[in-house]
Structures are given as C-alpha cells and as structure tokens.
C-alpha positions as CSV (number, residue, x, y, z in Angstrom):
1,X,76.3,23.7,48.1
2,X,78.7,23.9,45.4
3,X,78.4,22.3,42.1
4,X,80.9,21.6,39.4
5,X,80.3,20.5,35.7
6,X,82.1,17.1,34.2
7,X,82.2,14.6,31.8
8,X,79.1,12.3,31.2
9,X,81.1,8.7,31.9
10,X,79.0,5.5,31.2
11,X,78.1,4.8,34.9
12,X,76.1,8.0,34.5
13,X,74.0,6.9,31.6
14,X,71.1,4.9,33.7
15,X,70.4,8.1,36.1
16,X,71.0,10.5,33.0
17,X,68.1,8.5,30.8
18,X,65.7,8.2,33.9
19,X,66.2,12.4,34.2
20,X,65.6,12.5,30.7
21,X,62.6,10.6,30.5
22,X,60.6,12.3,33.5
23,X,61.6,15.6,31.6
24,X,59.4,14.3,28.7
25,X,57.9,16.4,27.0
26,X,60.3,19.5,27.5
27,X,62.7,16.6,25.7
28,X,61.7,13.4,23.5
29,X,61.9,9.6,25.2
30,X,65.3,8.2,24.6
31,X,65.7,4.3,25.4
32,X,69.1,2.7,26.9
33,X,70.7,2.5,23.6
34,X,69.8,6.1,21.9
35,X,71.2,7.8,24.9
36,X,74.2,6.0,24.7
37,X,74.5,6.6,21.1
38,X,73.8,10.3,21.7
39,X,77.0,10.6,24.3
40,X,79.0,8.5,21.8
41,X,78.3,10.7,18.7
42,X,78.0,14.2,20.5
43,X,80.6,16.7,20.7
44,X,80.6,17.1,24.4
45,X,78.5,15.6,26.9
46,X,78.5,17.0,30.6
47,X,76.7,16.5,33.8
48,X,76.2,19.2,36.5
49,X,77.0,17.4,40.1
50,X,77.0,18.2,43.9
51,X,80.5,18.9,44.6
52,X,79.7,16.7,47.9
53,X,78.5,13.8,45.5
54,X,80.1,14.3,42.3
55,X,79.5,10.6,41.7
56,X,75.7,11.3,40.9
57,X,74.6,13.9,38.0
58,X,71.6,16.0,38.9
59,X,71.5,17.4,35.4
60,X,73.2,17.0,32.2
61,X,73.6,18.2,28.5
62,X,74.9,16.7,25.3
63,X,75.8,19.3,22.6
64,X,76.8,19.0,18.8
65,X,78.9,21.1,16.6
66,X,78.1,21.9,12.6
67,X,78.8,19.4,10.6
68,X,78.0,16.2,13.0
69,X,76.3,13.1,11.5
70,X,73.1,13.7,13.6
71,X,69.7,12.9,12.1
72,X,67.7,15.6,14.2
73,X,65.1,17.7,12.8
74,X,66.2,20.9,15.1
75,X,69.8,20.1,14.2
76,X,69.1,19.7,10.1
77,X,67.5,23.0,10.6
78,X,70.3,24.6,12.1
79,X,72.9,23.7,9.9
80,X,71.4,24.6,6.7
81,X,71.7,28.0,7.9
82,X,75.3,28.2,10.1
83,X,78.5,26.5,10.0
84,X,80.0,28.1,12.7
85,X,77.4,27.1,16.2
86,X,77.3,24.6,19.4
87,X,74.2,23.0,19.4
88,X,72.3,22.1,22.5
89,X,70.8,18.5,21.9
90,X,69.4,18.6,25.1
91,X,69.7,20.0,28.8
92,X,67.9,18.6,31.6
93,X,68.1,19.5,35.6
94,X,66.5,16.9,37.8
95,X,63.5,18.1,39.3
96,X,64.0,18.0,42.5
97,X,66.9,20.5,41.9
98,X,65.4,22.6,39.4
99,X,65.2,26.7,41.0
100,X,68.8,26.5,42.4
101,X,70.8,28.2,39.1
102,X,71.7,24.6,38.0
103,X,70.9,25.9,34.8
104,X,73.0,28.4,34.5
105,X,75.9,26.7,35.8
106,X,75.4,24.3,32.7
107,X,74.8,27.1,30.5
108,X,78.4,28.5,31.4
109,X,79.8,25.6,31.1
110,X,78.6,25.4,27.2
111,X,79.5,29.1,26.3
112,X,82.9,28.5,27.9
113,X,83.0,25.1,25.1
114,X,82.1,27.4,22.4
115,X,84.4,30.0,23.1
116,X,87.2,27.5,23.4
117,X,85.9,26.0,20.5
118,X,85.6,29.6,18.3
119,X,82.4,29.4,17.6
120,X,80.1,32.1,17.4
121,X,76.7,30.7,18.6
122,X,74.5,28.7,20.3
123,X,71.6,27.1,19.0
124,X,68.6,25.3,21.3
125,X,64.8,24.9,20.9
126,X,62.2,25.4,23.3
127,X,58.7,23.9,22.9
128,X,55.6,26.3,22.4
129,X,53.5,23.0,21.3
130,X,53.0,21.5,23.9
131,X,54.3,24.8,25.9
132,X,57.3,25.3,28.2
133,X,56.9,28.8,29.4
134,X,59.9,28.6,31.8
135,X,62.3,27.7,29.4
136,X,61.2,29.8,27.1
137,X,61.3,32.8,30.1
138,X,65.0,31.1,31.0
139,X,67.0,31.0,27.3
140,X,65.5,34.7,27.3
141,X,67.0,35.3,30.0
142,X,70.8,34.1,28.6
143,X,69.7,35.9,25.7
144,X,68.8,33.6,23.2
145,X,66.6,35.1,20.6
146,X,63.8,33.0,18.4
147,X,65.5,33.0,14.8
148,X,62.5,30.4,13.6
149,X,60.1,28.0,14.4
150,X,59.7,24.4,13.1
151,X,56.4,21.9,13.3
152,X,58.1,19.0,14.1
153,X,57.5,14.5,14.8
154,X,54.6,15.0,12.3
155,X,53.1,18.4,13.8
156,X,53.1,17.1,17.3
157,X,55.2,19.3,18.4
158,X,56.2,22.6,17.3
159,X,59.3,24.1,18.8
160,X,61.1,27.9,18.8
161,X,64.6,28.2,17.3
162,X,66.7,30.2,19.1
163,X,70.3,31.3,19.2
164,X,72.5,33.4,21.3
165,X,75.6,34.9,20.5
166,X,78.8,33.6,22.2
C-alpha cells in the first residue's frame, strides 16, 4: 500500500470526528460543530489516505501557527513562550491502521508545512494523566523533547509539552 497526505474537505468531517472520538482520551470529544470549527480556524488541516481510496481518511491532523485566535490551554501555553512554531492541535490514525508508519507519514507531511512555512518548531502534547506511553515512546522517536508540563480541564488531565526542532 501507498499512502498520500491531503486536504481535510468537508465530506471528510463525519469519518474524521468518529476517528477522533474512539481516540478519546489520547484527544478530547469534539461534537459535529467543534470539529468543523477546528478545520475552519486551523492553519492546515490534512488527512492521511490509501492511495487506492483516497476518498476515505484513515488518519488526520489539524495544526495552528502562533498567533491564531484558538482558546486551547496547550496552545495558550505555547505561545506565551514562541512566536515562531506549528502547532499540532491534534493527530489521530484510525485504529485499525495504527503500526503501519501512518504516523510518520503525517508527521512529514507537518515538518515539510513548517519548513515551507519558516518556522522553527513544532509543538504537541502527549498525555501522562491518563498515560499514553506509545505516543510518548513515538514523538521521542521524531525527536520531540518535553519543554513542560501543564495540569489541564481542571487537573483531569495532565499532559507533556514537547517541541522538536524543524
């Protein structure tokens, strides 16, 4: 198989907000109208697809670049300390298709957007409350590094900040 990355397009949004939801907790609930809000405010928004079906996404991401009008606690915390970074709102690989570098084709696909872009990092967090030790294992991987952590949705959750240099 060969997979390609694209633009989200709005006949994506139902399967993109049914593979965000069963990724809950590793991302928060989003309803119909969030998501689409999401995609309309990001920077970019792109699916990863089956070259074979490119009509269906079997993962996505929606990023943001400083200086967005984005109410996000990660995002707020990121920005009071760089003007110069992609942020990574979210990235999700359907499960069924998780183990097959899906990931990383996504993740090329948003360091080639912030080198086009000029930008000098990317920014993410990972959960450590409740705990996603693959992600975690993964970003190191890239080579993202934790530059902080943040107790976040009134200390439910508590997350690691990490960035990577682009």
């Amino acid at each position: 198989m060969t997979y390609s990355i694209r633009s989200l397009i709005s006949t994506d949004l139902p399967l993109v907000l049914a593979l965000n939801n069963a990724a809950v907790p590793a991302v928060n609930e989003l309803d119909a109208d969030a998501l689409a809000a999401l995609v309309e405010h990001s920077n970019l928004a792109v699916a990863v697809v089956d070259d074979d079906t490119s009509d269906i996404a079997i993962g996505f991401a929606i990023l943001f670049i400083a200086g967005a009008e984005y109410a996000s606690e990660n995002y707020r915390w990121f920005s009071s300390r760089s003007t110069d970074f992609l942020y990574v709102d979210r990235i999700v690989v359907a499960d069924g298709h998780r183990g097959q570098g899906l990931g990383q084709v996504l993740y090329d696909a948003i360091f080639g957007a912030a080198r086009r872009l000029k930008l000098s990092e990317v920014f993410c967090e990972v959960n450590l409350e409740p705990p996603n030790p693959g992600s975690l294992a993964f970003h190191g991987r890239l080579g993202f590094a934790s530059v902080g952590q943040l107790s976040t949705k009134a200390d439910t959750v508590v997350v690691s900040l990490l960035a990577a240099t682009v």
